[in-house]
C-alpha positions in Angstrom: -6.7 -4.4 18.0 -9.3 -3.6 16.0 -8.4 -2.5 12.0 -8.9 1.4 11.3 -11.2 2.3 8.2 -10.0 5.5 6.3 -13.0 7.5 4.3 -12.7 7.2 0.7 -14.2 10.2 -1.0 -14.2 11.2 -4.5 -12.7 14.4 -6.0 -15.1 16.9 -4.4 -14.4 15.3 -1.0 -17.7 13.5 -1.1 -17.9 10.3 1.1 -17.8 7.0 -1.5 -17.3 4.3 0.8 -14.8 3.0 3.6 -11.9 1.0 3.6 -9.1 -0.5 6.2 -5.9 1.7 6.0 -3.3 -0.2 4.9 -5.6 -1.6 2.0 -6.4 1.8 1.3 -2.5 2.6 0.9 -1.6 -0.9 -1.3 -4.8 0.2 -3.0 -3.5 3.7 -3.5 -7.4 4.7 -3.1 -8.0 8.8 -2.5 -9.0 9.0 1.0 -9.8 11.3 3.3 -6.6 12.7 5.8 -5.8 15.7 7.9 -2.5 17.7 8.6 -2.2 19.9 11.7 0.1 23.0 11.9 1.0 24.1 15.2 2.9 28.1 15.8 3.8 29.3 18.9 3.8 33.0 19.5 7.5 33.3 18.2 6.4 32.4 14.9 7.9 29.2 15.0 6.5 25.6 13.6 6.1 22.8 15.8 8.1 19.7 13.5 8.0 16.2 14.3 10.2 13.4 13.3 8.6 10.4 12.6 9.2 7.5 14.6 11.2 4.4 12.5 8.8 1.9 13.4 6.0 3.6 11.2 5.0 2.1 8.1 6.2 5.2 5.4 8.6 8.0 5.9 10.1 7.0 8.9 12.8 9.1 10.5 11.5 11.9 8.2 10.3 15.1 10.0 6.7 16.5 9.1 4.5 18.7 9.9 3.0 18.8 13.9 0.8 15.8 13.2 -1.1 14.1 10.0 -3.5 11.5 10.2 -7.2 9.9 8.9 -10.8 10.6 10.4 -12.4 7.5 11.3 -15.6 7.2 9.7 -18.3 9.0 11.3 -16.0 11.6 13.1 -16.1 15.2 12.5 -13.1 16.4 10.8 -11.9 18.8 12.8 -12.5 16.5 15.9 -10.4 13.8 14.6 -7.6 16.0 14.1 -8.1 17.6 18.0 -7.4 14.2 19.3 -5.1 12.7 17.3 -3.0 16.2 18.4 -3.2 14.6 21.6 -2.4 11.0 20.6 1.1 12.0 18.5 2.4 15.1 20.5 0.4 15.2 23.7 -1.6 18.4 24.0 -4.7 20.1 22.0 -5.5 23.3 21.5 -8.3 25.4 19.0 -7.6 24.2 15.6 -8.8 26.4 12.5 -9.2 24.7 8.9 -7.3 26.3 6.4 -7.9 24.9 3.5 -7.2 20.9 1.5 -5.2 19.5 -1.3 -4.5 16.5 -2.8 -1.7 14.4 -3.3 -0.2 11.2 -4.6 2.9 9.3 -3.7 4.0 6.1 -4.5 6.4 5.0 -1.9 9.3 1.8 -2.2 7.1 -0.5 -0.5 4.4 -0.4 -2.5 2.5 1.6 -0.7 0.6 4.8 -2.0 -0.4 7.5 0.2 -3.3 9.0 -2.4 -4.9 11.7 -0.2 -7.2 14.6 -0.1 -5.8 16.2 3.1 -7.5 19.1 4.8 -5.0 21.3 6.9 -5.5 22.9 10.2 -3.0 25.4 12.3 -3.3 26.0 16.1 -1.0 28.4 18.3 0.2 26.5 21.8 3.2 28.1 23.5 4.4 24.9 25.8 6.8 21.9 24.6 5.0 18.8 23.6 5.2 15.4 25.5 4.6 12.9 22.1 4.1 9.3 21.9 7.4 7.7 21.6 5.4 5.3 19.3 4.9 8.0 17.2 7.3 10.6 17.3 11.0 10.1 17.0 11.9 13.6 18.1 10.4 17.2 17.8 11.6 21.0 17.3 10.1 24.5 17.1 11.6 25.8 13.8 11.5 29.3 12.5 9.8 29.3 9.6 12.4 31.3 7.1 14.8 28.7 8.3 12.8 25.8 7.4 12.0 26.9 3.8 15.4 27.4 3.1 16.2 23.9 4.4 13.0 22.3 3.1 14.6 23.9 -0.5 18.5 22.6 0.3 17.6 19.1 2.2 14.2 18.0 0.7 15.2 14.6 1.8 14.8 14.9 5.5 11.2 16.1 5.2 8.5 13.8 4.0 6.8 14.2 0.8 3.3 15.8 1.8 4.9 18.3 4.0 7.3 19.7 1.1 4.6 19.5 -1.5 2.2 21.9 1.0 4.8 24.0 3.0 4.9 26.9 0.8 1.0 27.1 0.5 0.4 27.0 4.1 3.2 29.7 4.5 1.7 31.7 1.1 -1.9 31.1 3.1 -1.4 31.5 6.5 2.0 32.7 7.7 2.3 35.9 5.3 -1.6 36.8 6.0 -0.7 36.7 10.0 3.1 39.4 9.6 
């Protein structure tokens, strides 16, 4: 299996260089990512739980799905079919915007990132990679900002730091 190369950029998102992923993450090097948001027409989030054989956060639930274009990939691409990879469907995605974060993790692994979100709408119950995804739920979104505040623990780290801007930016803008 070949080793996957993550985009390093710098703080304007400009392309510096490449590096392979899990050097990247001992590194703690910013790097390009993406995080994909997906409603159905209830309102409701599509969640996943991580699988517990993935490197960080396992168990933890998360947004619909997160990963890293490869190099030379268009963004919004990259995030179309790693949709398909984790949960098993793709649908229009729309960027909404991109922040950065850094978290040192217990195993000495930092996730340093400069993530650029996307939200689709898909009305249909995912079939996701067992490899990937422990378990999945559409969650109304009230609901999960109350338990995002009350159980911060179950939810990985980039999802709380961005929930409340993707509901400030997107989910408010669409009622």
């Amino acid at each position: 299996m070949a080793l996957q190369e993550v985009i390093l950029v710098d703080e304007l998102d400009n392309e510096i260089g490449r590096e392979e992923k899990l050097k990247a993450h001992l590194d703690g090097v910013l790097h390009r990512a993406f995080s994909v948001f997906i409603l159905n027409d209830k309102g409701e989030l599509l969640l996943q739980q991580r699988a517990s054989g993935k490197y960080h956060s396992p168990g933890l639930w998360t947004n619909t799905c997160c990963s890293h274009p490869s190099p030379g990939e268009e963004l919004q691409a990259s995030a179309q079919k790693r949709l398909q990879e984790e949960m098993g469907f793709t649908c229009p995605l729309i960027w909404l915007f991109k922040f950065k974060y850094k978290i040192a993790f217990d195993n000495n692994l930092t996730e340093h990132e400069l993530d650029h979100v996307f939200v689709g709408r898909y009305n249909q119950d995912p079939t996701p990679n067992p490899e990937e995804v422990e378990s999945w739920a559409w969650v109304n979104l009230d609901s999960l900002k109350t338990d995002l505040e009350e159980n911060p623990e179950k939810y990985t780290y980039w999802f709380r730091y961005v929930y409340d801007t993707f509901y400030n930016t997107y989910c408010l803008q669409e009622n």
